[in-house]
VEXDREN-2710 file (C-alpha; in Angstrom, 1 decimal):
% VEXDREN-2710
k/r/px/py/pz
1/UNK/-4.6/28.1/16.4
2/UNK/-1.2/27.4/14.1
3/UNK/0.1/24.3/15.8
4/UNK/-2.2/21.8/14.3
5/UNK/-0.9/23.3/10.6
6/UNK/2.9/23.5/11.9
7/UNK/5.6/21.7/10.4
8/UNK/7.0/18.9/12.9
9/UNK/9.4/16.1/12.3
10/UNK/9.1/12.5/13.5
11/UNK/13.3/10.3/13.3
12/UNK/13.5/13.0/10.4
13/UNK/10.0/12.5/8.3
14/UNK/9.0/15.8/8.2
15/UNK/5.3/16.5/8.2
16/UNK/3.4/19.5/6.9
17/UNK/0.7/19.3/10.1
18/UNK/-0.4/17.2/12.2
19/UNK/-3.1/15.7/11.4
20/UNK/-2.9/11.6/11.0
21/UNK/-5.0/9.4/8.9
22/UNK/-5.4/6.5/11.5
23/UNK/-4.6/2.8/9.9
24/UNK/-8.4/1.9/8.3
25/UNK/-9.3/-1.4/6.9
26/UNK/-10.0/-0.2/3.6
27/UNK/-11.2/-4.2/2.5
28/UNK/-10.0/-3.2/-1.4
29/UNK/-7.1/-4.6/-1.2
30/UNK/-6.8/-8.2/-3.6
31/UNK/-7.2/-11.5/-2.3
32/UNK/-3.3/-12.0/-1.8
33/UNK/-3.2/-9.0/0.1
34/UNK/-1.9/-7.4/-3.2
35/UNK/-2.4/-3.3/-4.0
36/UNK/-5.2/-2.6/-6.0
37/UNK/-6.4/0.8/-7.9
38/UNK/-9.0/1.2/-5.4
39/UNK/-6.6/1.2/-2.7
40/UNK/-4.7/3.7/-4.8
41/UNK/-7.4/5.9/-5.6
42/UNK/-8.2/5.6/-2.1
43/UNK/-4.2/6.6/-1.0
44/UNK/-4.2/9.6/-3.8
45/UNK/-7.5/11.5/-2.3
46/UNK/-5.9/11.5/1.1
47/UNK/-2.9/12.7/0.3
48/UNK/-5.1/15.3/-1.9
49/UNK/-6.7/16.3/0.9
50/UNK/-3.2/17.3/2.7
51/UNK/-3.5/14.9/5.9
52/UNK/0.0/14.9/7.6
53/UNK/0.1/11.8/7.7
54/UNK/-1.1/8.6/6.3
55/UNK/-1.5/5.5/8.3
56/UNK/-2.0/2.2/6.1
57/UNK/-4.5/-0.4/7.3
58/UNK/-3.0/-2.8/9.6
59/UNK/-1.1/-5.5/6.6
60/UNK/-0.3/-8.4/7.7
61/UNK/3.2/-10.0/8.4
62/UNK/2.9/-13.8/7.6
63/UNK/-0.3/-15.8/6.3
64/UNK/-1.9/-17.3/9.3
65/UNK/-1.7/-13.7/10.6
66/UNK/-4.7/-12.1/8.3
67/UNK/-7.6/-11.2/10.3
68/UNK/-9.8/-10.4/7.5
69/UNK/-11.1/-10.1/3.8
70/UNK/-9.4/-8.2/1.3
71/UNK/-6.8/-7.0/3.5
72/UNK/-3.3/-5.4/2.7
73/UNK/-0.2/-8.3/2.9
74/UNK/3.3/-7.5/3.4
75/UNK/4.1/-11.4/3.6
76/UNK/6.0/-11.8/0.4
77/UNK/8.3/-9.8/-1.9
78/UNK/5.7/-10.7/-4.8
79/UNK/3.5/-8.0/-3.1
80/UNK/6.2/-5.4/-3.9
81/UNK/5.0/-3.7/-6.9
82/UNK/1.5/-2.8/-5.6
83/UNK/3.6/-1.6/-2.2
84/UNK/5.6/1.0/-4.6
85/UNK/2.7/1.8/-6.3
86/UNK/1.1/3.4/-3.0
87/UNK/4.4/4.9/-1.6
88/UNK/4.7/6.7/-5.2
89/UNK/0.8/7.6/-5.0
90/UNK/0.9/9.1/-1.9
91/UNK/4.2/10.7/-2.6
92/UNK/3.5/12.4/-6.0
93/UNK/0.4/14.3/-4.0
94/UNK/3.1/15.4/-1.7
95/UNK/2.2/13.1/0.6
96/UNK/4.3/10.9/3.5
97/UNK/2.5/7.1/4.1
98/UNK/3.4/5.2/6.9
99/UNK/2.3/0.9/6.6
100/UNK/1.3/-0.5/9.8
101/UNK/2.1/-4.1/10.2
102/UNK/0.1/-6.9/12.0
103/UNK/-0.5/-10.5/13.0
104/UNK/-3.8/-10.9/14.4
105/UNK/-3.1/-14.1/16.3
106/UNK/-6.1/-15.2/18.0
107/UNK/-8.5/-12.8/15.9
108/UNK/-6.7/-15.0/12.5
109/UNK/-9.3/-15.8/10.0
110/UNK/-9.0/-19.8/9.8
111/UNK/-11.4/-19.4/6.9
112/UNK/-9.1/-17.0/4.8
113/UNK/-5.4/-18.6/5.8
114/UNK/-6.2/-22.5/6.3
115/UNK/-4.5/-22.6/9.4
116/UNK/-5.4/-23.0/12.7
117/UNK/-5.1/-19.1/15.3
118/UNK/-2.0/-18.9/17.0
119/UNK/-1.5/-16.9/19.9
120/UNK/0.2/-16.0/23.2
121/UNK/-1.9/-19.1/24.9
122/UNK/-4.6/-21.5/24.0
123/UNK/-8.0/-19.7/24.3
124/UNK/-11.7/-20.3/23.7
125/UNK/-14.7/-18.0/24.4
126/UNK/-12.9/-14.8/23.5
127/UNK/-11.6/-15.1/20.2
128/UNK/-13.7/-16.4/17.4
129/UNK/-12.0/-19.4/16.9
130/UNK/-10.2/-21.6/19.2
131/UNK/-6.5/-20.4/19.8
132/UNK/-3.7/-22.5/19.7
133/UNK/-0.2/-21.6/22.2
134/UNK/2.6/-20.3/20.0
135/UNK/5.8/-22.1/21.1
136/UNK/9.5/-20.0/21.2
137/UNK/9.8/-21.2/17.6
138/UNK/6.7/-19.9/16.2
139/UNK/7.4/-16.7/18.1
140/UNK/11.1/-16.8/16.6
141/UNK/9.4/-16.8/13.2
142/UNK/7.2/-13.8/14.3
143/UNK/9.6/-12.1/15.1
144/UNK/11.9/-12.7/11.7
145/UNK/8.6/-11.9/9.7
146/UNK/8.1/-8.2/11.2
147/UNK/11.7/-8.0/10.4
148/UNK/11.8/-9.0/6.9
149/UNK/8.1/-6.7/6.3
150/UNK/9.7/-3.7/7.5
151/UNK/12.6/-4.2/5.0
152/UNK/9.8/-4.7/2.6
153/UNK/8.2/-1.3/3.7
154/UNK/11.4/0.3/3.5
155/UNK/12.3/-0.7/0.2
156/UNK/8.8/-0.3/-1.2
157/UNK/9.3/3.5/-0.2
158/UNK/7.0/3.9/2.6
159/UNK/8.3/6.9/4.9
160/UNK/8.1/4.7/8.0
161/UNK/6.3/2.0/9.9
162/UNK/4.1/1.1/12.6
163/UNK/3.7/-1.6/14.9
164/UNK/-0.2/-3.0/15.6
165/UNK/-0.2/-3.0/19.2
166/UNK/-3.7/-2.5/19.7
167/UNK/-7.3/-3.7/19.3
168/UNK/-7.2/-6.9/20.5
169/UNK/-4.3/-8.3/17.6
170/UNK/-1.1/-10.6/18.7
171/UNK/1.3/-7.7/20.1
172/UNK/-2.1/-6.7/22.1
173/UNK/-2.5/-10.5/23.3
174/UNK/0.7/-11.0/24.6
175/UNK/0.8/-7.5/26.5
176/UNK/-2.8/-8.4/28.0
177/UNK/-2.6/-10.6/31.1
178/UNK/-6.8/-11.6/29.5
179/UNK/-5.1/-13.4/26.6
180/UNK/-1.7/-14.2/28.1
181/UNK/-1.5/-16.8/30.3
182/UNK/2.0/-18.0/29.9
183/UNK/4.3/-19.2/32.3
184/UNK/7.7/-18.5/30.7
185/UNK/9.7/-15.6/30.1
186/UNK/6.8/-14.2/28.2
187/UNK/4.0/-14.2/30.2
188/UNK/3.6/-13.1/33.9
189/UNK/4.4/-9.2/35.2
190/UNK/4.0/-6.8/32.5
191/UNK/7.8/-6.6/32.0
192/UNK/7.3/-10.1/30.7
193/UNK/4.6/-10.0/28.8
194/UNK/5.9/-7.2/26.7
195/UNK/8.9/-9.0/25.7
196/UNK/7.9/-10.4/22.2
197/UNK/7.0/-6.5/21.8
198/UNK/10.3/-5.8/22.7
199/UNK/12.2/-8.5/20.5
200/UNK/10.4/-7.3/17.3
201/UNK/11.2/-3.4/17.7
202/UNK/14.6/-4.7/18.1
203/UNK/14.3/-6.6/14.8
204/UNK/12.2/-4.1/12.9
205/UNK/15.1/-1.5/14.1
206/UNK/18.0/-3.3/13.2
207/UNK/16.4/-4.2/9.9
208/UNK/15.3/-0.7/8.9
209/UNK/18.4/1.7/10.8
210/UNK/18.2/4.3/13.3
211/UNK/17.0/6.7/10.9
212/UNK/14.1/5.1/9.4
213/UNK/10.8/5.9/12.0
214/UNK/8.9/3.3/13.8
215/UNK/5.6/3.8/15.3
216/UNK/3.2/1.8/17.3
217/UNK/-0.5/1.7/18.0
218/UNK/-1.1/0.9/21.8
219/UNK/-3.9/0.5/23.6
220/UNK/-4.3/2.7/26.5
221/UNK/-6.6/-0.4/27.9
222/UNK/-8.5/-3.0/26.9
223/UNK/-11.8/-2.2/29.0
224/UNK/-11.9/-5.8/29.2
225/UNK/-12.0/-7.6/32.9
226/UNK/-9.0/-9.1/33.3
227/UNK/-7.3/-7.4/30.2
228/UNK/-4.5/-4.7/29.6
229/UNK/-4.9/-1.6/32.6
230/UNK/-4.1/2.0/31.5
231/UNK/-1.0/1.5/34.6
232/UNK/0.2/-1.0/32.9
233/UNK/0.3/0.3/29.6
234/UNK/1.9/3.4/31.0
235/UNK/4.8/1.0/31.9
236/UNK/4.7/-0.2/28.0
237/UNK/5.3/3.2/27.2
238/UNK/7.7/4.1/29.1
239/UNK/9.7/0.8/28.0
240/UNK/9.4/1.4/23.9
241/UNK/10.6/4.7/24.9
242/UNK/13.6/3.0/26.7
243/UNK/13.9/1.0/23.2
244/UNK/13.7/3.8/21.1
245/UNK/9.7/4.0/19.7
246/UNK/9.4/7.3/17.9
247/UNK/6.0/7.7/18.1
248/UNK/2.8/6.1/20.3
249/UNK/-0.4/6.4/19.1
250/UNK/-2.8/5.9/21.7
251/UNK/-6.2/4.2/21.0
252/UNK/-8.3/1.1/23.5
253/UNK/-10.5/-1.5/23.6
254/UNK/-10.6/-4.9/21.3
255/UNK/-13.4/-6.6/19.4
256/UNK/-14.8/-8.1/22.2
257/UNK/-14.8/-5.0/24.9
258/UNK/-18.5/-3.8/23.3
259/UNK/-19.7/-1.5/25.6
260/UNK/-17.4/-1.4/28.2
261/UNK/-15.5/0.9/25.4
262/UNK/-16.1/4.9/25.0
263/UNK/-18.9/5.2/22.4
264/UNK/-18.1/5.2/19.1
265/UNK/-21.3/6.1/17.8
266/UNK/-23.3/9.4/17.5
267/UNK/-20.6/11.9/18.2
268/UNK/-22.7/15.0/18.1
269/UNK/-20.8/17.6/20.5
270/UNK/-17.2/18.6/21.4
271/UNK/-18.0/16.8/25.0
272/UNK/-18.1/13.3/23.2
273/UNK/-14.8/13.6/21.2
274/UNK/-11.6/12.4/22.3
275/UNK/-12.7/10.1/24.4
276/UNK/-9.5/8.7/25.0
277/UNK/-7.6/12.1/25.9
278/UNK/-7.3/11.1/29.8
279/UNK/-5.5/8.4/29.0
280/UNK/-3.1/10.7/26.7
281/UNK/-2.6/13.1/29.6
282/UNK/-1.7/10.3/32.1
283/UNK/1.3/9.5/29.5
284/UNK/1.8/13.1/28.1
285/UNK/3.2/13.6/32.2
286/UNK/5.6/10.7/31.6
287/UNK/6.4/10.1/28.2
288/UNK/8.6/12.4/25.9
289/UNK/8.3/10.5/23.3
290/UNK/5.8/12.0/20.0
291/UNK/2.0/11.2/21.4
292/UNK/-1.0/10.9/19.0
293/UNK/-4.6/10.7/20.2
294/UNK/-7.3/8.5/18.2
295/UNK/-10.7/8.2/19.2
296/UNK/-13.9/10.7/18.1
297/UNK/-12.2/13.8/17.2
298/UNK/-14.5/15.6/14.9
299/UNK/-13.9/19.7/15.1
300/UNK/-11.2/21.6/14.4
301/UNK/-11.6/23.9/17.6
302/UNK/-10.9/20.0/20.3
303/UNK/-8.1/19.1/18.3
304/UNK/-6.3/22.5/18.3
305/UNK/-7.3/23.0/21.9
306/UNK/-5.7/19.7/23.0
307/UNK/-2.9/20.5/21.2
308/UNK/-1.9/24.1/22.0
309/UNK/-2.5/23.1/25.7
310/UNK/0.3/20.4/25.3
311/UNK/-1.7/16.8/26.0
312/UNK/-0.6/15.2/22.3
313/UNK/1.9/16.2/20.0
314/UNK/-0.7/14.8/17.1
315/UNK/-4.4/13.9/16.3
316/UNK/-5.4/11.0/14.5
317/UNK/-8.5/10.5/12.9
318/UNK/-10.7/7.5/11.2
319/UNK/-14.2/7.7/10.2
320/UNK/-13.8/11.2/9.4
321/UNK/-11.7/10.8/6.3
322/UNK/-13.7/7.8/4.4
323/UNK/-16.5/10.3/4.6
324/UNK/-14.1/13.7/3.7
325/UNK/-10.7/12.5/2.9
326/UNK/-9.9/16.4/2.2
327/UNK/-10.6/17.1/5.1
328/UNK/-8.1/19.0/6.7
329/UNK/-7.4/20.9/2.9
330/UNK/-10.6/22.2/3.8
331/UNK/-10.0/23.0/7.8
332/UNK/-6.8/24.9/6.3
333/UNK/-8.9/26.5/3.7
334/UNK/-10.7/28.3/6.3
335/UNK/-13.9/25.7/6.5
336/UNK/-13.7/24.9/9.9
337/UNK/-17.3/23.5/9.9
338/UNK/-16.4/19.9/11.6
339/UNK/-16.4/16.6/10.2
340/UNK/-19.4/15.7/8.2
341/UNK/-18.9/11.8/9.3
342/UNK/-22.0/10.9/11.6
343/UNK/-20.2/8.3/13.5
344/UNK/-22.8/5.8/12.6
345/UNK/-20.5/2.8/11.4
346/UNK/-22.0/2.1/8.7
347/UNK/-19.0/2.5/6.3
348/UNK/-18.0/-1.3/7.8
349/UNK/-20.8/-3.2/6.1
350/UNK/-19.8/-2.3/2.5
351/UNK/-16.7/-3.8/3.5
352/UNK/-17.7/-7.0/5.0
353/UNK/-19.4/-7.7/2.0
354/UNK/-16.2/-7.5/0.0
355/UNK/-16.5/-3.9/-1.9
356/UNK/-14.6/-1.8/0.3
357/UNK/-15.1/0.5/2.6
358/UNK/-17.5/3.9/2.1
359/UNK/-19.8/6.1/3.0
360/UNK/-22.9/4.5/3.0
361/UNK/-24.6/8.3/3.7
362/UNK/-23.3/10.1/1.6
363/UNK/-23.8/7.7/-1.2
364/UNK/-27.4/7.5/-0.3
365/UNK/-27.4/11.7/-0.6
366/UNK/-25.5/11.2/-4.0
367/UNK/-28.5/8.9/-4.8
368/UNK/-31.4/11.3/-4.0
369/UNK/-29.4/14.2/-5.7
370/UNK/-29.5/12.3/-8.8
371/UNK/-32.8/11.0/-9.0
372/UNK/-33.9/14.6/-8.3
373/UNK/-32.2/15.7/-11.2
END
């Protein structure tokens, strides 16, 4: 089993295996969106633990855009410092980061950014706050915001980006026909919908050069009635690849599909993990373009064996590394024990409540081991 721990390239960023830290809201980050030495604690032990790849949480572009507490911004060039001070964490550690940048239209906090959601169309009952329709100008402004980020990721030293496209946030909205009910030349067939998509890779790529890699986190579908089908995202894929994505991480579902999803929780055996692969193989036959799978991988042996046999070029992995950031030091040591991470979600509440996100069980252990001693 030597491809997981090969050395592969991505546009030119060359990665030592591949394994990817999937973007995490970490909730450390200040209330500005600015870097703080959590986050870069948090950026160090990851690249410690030799993971490929590291995936920032989802920052976002402009201010209405921020979905939640604490999260990473990548709105202003006053945010700049804290942005170099992760790049040269990660990198010191031998490390390559990649920042993933979002708007979170409909799913916008009001609360947090004093402005009203703004998304493809004007919603109520699935997003948490009524959703007002952006107009060609506000998505002109988008579009020039994702550009002027990616320059700020660029200069900040990150080794790439990578387009939210997933989970229920704008670029989702306006590819799902559930959220997008336009009738201009962005809503409609799927060739339609996808055209803000479109118009910010083209900014984000004339902004950062051919040679500087762009990602994107798509959902595979929304397992939502009315929402984004796995055919029609296979048409999305097959048009970034037309306009030059260099990776697709694949992922599904939003915040409201609840059970409609693949179980998140209690992933106990091999049969449970990768629960999106058949998705991955429907795009693997079409797409050449670099594939990474998210979504309950937990043992060594799945992810080699999806590998070797050719459905993903790379996995990408959550939960796993807030409980065992070196992980996949420890897979290469010759520990291939799986991930200790339960899958029980509770690493979410510590961040809700504003003091970033952990493992709630193995503080608890850490706990009991103390007051035994």
């Amino acid at each position: 089993m030597s491809k997981p721990f090969e050395i592969s390239t991505i546009n030119g960023m060359q990665l030592t295996n591949r394994f990817v830290r999937s973007a995490t809201w970490e909730g450390m980050a200040g209330a500005d969106g600015s870097i703080t030495p959590a986050l870069l604690s948090c950026m160090k032990q990851l690249a410690e633990g030799q993971v490929g790849l590291i995936i920032s949480s989802h920052a976002y572009v402009s201010p209405e855009g921020q979905a939640a507490p604490r999260q990473i911004g990548v709105y202003k060039d006053a945010l700049m410092d804290g942005l170099r001070q992760m790049t040269e964490t990660a990198h010191q550690q031998g490390g390559k980061i990649v920042l993933q940048m979002a708007h979170s239209g409909c799913m916008a906090n009001p609360k947090l950014t004093g402005q009203p959601a703004l998304g493809p169309s004007s919603i109520e009952g699935i997003s948490p706050s009524p959703c007002q329709e952006m107009s060609t100008d506000d998505i002109q402004k988008l579009v020039e915001a994702f550009g002027q980020a990616a320059k700020r990721a660029k200069d900040a030293g990150f080794d790439g980006v990578q387009l939210h496209a997933a989970h229920g946030y704008l670029m989702n909205q306006f590819l799902s026909p559930l959220f997008n009910k336009r009738t201009d030349g962005y809503g409609g067939p799927v060739e339609h919908r996808y055209q803000v998509l479109r118009e910010v890779l083209k900014e984000v790529r004339s902004t950062v050069g051919e040679g500087f890699p762009i990602l994107i986190k798509l959902n595979s579908q929304d397992f939502l009635e009315g929402g984004l089908t796995l055919e029609d995202s296979l048409k999305i894929g097959k048009l970034l690849q037309e306009d030059g994505i260099d990776a697709i991480e694949l992922s599904g579902g939003t915040q409201r599909s609840g059970k409609n999803t693949p179980s998140r929780m209690g992933i106990t055996n091999e049969e449970k993990e990768a629960y999106f692969l058949e998705a991955a193989k429907v795009f693997k036959e079409q797409i050449k373009v670099p594939l990474i799978l998210v979504g309950g991988i937990r043992s060594l042996e799945v992810a080699g064996r999806i590998i070797d046999q050719g459905f993903v070029d790379y996995i990408s992995m959550s939960r796993p590394f807030i409980r065992e950031p070196g992980l996949i030091k420890r897979w290469k040591s010759g520990d291939v024990r799986k991930a200790t991470c339960l899958s029980d979600n509770q690493c979410f509440g510590p961040a809700m409540a504003g003091e970033g996100i952990y493992c709630v069980v193995e503080k608890k252990e850490k706990e009991k081991g103390l007051e035994k001693n």
